[in-house]
N, C-alpha and C positions, 0 to 999 in steps of 0.2 A: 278605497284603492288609492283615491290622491294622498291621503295619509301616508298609506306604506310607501308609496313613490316619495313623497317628502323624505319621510324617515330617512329611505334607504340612498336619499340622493347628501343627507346633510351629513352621514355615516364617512361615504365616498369620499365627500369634502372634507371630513376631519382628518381622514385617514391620508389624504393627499397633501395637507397642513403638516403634520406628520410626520412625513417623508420632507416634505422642504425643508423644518425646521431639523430635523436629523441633518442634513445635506447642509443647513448652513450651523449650525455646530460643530461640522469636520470640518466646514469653509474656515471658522472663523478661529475654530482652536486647534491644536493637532490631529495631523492625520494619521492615521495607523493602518500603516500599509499591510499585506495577510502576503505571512513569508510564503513562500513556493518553497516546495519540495522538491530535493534535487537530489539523486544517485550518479555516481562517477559510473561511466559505461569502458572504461578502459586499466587494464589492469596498472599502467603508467599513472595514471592519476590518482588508483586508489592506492598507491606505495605514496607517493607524496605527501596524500590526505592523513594516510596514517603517520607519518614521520612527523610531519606541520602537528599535528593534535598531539604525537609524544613529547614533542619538543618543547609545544605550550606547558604543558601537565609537569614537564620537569624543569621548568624557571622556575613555574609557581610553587614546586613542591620547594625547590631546592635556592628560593630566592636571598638569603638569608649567607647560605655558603659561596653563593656565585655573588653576593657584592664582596665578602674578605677576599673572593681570589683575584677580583678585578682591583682591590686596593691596594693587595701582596704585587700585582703584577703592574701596577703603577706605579708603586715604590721603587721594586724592583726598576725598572727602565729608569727613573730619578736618579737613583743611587748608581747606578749603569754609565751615565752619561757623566755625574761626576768625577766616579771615576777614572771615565776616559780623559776628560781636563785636565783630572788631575796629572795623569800620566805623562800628557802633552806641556801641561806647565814644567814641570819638573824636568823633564827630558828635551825640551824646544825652548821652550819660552825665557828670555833671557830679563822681562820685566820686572822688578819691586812687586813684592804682594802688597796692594793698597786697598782698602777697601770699596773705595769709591769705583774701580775700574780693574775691569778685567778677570782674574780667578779670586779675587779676593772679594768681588763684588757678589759672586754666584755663590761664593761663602756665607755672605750677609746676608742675603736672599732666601736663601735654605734655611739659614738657622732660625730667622722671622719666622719663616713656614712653618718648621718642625715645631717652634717652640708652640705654636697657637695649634700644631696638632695635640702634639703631647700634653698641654694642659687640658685640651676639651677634652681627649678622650681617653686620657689618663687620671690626669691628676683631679681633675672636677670630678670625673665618673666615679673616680674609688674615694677619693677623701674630700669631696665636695660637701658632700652633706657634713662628717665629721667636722669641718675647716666652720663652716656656720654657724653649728649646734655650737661647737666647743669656743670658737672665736670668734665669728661674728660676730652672732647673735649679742652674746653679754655687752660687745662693746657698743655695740650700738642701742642697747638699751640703756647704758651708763650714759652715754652723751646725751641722749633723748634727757632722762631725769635730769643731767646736771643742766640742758640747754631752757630746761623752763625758768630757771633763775634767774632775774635779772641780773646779778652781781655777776656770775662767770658768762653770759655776753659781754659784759664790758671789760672783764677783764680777757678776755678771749680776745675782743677786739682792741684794748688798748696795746694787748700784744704782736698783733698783727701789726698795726700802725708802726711800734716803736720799732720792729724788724725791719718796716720799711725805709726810715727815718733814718735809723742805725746806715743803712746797706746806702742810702745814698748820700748820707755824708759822708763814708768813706771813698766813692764812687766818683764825688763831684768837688771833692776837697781844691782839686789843685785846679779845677774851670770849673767855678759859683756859678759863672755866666747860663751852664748848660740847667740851673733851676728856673730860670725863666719860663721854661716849656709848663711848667708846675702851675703858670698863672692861668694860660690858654687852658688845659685840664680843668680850672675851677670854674674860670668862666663859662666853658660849655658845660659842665656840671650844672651851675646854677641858672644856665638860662631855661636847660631841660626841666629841671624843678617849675620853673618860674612860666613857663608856656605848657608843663603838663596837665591833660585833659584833666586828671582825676586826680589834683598833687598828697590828698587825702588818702588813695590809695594805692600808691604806690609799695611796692616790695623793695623793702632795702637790702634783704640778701641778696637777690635778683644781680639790683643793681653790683652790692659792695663785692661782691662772689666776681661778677663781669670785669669789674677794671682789676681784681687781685688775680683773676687769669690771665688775662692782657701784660700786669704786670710780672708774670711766671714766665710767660713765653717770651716776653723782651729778654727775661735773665738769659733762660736757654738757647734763645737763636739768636740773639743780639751781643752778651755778654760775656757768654762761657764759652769757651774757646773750642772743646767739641761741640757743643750742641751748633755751633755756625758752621763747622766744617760738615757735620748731615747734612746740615738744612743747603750748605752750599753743592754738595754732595748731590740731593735730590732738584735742587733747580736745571746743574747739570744736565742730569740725566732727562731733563723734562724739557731742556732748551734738545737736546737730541732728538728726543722724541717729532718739537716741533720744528723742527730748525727749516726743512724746505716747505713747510707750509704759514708761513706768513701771511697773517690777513690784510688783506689793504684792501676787500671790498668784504661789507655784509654778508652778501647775496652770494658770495662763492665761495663760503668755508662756514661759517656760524650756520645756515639752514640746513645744509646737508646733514649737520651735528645733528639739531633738533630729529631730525628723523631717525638718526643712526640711535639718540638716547631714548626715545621715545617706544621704539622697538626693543633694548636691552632691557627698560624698565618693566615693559613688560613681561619679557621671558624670564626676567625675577621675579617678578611677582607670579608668575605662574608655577615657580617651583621653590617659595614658598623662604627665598634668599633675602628680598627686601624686607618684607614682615619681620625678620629675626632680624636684622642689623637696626632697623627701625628700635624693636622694642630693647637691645642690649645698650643702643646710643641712647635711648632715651632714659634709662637706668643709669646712667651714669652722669650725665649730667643731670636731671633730676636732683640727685642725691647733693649737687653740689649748686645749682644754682634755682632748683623748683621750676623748670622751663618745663614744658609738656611734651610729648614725644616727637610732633611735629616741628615743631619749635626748635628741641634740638638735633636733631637729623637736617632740617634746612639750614641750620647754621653752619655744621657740618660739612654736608654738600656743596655748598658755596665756595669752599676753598680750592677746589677742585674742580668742579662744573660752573658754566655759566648759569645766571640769573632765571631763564626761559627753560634750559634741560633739569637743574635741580629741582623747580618746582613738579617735574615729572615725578622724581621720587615718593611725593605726597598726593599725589596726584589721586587717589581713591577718597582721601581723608579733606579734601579742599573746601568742598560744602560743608563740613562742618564746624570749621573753625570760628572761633569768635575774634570780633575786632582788633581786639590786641594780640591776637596768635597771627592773623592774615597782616598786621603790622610788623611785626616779627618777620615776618615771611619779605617783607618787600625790603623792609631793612637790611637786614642778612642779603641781600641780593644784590640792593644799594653798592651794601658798604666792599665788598671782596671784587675780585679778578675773575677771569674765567681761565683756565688753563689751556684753553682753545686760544688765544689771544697774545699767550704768554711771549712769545717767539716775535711780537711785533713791536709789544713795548721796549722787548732788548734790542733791537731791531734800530730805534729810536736811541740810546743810547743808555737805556735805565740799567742799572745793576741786577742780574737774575735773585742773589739773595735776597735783596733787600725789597725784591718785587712777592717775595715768596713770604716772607715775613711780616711781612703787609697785610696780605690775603691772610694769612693763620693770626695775626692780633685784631685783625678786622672782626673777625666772626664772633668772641666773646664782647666787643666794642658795639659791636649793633644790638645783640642779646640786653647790655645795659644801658644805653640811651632809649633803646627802643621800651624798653619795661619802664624807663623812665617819663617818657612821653607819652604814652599811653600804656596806663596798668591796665592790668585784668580787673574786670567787673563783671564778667557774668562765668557760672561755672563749665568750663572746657569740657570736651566729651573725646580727648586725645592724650589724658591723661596717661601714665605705666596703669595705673591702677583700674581706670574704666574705657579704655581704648577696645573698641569691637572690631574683629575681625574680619576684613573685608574679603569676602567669597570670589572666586576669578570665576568667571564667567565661560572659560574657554577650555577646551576638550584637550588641546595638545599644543606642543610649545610653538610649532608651526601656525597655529590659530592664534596664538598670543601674539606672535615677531607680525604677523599678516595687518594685526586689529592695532598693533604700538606705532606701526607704519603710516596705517592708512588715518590714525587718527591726527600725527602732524600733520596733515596737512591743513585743517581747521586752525590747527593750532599756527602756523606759519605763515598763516593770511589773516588772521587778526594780527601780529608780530609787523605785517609790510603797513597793513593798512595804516595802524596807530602810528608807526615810528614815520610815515610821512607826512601824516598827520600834524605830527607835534615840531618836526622839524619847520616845512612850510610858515609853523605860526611864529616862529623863529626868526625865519629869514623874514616875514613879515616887520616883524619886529624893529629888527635890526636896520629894516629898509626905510621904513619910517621916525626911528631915531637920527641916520645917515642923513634926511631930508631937512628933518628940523634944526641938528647941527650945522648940516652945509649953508643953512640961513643967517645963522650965527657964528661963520669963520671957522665951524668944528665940523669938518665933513666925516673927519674919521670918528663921532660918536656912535657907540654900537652896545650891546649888554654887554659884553666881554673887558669892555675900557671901564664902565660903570661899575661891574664886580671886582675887577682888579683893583679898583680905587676904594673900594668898601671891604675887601678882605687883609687890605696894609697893616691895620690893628692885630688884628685876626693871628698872621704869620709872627709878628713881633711875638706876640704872646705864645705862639710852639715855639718858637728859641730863633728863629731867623735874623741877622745881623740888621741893625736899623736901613742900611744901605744897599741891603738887598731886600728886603721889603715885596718892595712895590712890584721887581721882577716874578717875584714867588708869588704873587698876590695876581699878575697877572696869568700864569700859568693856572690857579686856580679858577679865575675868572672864564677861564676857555675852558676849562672842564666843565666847569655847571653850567655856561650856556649852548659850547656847544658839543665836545666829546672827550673824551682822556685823550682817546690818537691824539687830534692835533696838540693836545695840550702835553703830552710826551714827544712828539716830534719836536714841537719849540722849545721843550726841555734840555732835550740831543743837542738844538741848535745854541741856546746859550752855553752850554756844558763844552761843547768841541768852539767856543768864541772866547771861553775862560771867565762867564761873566758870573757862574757860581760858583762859589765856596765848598768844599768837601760837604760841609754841615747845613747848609742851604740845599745840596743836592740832594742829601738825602731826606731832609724833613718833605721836601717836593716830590721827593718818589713815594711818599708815605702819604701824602696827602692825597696826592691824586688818584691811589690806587683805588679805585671802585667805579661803578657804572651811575655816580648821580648825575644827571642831568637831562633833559625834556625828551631824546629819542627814548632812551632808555627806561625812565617813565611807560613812555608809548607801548614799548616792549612788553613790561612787566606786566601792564593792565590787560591789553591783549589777549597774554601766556595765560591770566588766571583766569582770563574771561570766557575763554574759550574753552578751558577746562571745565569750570563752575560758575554758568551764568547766575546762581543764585546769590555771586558774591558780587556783582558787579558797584549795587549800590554801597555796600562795604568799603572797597577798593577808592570811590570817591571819597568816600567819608574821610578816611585815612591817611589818603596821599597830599 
């Protein structure tokens, strides 16, 4: 009998085991809740119920002809309101058609539009494939063969050189002066060589690809007489955009940003917009400079967003990059503008084209020092070719804008922390320079006087007159120790004192255009840190 009592008491016991371990396996994985069954008791409810369930059943059947009607009927209203401008120009409006402004603007606009409809959904869809098969393809396999040659690289490139050679000595014939800038070019070329991590491994298409882009986009927004008048065209329209919000503090215009892009990034990537512009930028510069998809999308981005919101766009892809990609990344961040900001620097007295052209030669200019200073050595996994698709996690775009939102804020308290961080050790700095000076008759010793005094060579060699030097040098010296503001503010104030030259001005507005310097650093490390703590020890390596 004590037997069976045992037995029947260690039965009880397993069976109560059992039941717990059931109970914490709903606890600890999903729970699956048991639907109730529910009938409508009202004849008003079951009309509803059935309408809601036909309604469903005829999207779904009919999903296919209800997006061409909602596209007919989106055009429709586009074309509609045309139109009606049009109507109103012709009938009221007494202005010049210009493209830059007013009905001739909404012309420019549209025809950008239509033309990148029409090509995706026309001319790719129907003669896409043909256009490859019959032209691509061959030509790109002819270049392939002819490029494993040594002989036609070189002659490939001594043609390239002679074009260039050719184009500025017609360019510079009647002011030699302006090849000076040629020497500043070599020397920071060679010193990139000469302090690169890996100078064994570097890619010279990379690089040689980077400055013959640089050198495209000087032709066109610096050179050609329309391609300045777009680029002056869209700075316009961008100083509009910004004109009453001018930054003069951090804290009340660049964080609310961070949130705002944080949230759009992810409502693209939840319907599946970033992924395709990611992979079609990355196919294209690929092709032309071998950067990887992240690489060229942050380069990209940079011209347009700040340093802290563009890293958002990669933001899925961040832990996987390697050293020289996450160098890329800060580079490209480094070296451009943010368009948030843009409204401040003219503000200061900088010229909008020439702040805009900056930012857009900037971004190929980091792609090639940066590949220059540290090549690629290990194999990338953000390649066109092996890039994995990152899955969203979220059910609806409302989940997505809710998780883009809440996730700045991580992000924007590493961003306060670092950048006062780094300033503090600044003022440090500077406070203790100021003390050992004042000892020695030099109170105003500071990093800013020390840089300015070390970058006089520097300016000479981008084309600056011997006598303005030291002024240009010390405007750089304020940017890298302590912000572009103030170092564009003193820009304003020499520029409205008459103590720079047309050509001085602008080699300074070109200089200064980017975020190097110790807050910004601060920044940068923060943005990635708090995205991808795995990259943290990377980011020192690098920086």
């Amino acid at each position: 009998m004590a037997d069976i009592k045992r037995d029947s008491q260690t039965s009880n016991d397993s069976v109560e085991m059992g039941e717990v371990d059931r109970k914490n396996e709903k606890t600890n994985g999903e729970i699956n809740h048991e639907s109730l069954d529910y009938h409508p008791t009202s004849w008003l409810e079951t009309t509803l119920m059935r309408v809601s369930n036909s309604t469903d059943d005829f999207m779904k059947k009919n999903r296919s002809s209800l997006r061409i009607f909602y596209i007919f009927l989106l055009n429709g209203l586009v074309i509609g309101f045309f139109i009606g401008c049009l109507y109103y120009y012709l009938s009221f409006s007494t202005e010049p058609l210009e493209i830059c402004h007013g009905f001739g603007s909404l012309i420019a606009f549209l025809g950008i539009i239509y033309a990148f409809v029409i090509y995706f959904l026309v001319v790719k869809r129907f003669l896409g494939k043909w256009f490859c098969r019959i032209i691509w393809k061959p030509i790109c396999r002819v270049w392939a063969s002819l490029w494993k040659y040594l002989w036609f690289k070189v002659c490939f490139m001594l043609a390239v050189a002679i074009a260039v050679v050719l184009f500025l000595y017609i360019d510079t014939k009647d002011s030699p002066e302006r090849l000076i800038s040629l020497i500043g070019l070599g020397f920071l070329m060679l010193m990139g060589f000469v302090f690169s991590a890996h100078p064994g491994r570097i890619v010279w298409r990379t690089v040689l690809m980077g400055l013959l882009i640089q050198f495209i986009f000087g032709l066109l927004f610096i050179r050609w007489d329309d391609g300045r008048i777009a680029l002056q065209c869209f700075s316009d329209k961008s100083v509009t955009i910004v004109h009453d919000r001018l930054i003069w503090e951090f804290s009340s215009d660049t964080l609310p940003v961070i949130f705002f892009v944080s949230m759009l990034v992810e409502i693209l990537f939840f319907w599946g917009a970033l992924q395709w512009v990611c992979l079609k930028l990355g196919q294209i510069l690929q092709a032309a400079t071998k950067t990887t998809v992240c690489e060229s999308v942050i380069a990209v981005g940079n011209v347009f967003l700040g340093m802290s919101e563009s890293v958002l766009m990669i933001k899925p892809y961040l832990p996987l990059l390697t050293p020289s990609e996450m160098h890329i990344v800060m580079s490209s961040g480094f070296a451009t503008v943010s368009g948030t900001i843009l409204a401040a620097y003219i503000g200061f007295g900088a010229e909008p084209a020439h702040l805009v052209t900056a930012s857009v030669m900037s971004a190929p200019a980091a792609i090639c020092y940066g590949k220059l200073l540290l090549p690629e050595t290990k194999r990338s996994l953000t390649t066109v070719d092996n890039i994995q698709p990152v899955v969203c996690e979220d059910q609806s775009v409302l989940s997505a804008a809710t998780r883009g939102a809440t996730n700045g804020i991580s992000l924007i308290l590493n961003i306060i922390a670092n950048i006062v961080a780094f300033v503090a050790f600044i003022a440090f700095l500077n406070g203790f320079l100021g003390y050992c000076g004042g000892l020695l008759g030099y109170p105003e010793l500071n990093l800013e006087w020390i840089m300015g005094k070390i970058f006089i060579p520097l300016c000479w060699a981008m084309g600056v007159p011997w006598e303005e030097c030291e002024l240009v040098g010390t405007l750089i010296g304020l940017k890298t120790v302590v912000n572009e503001f103030v170092a564009y503010q003193r820009m304003g104030e020499m520029k409205r004192d008459g103590l720079l030259s047309p050509r001085s001005e602008l080699i300074a507005t070109y200089s200064l255009c980017g975020f190097t310097n110790p807050g910004s650093a601060g920044i940068m490390i923060g943005a990635i840190s708090a995205m991808a703590p795995n990259q943290r020890e990377t980011l020192s390596s690098v920086f």
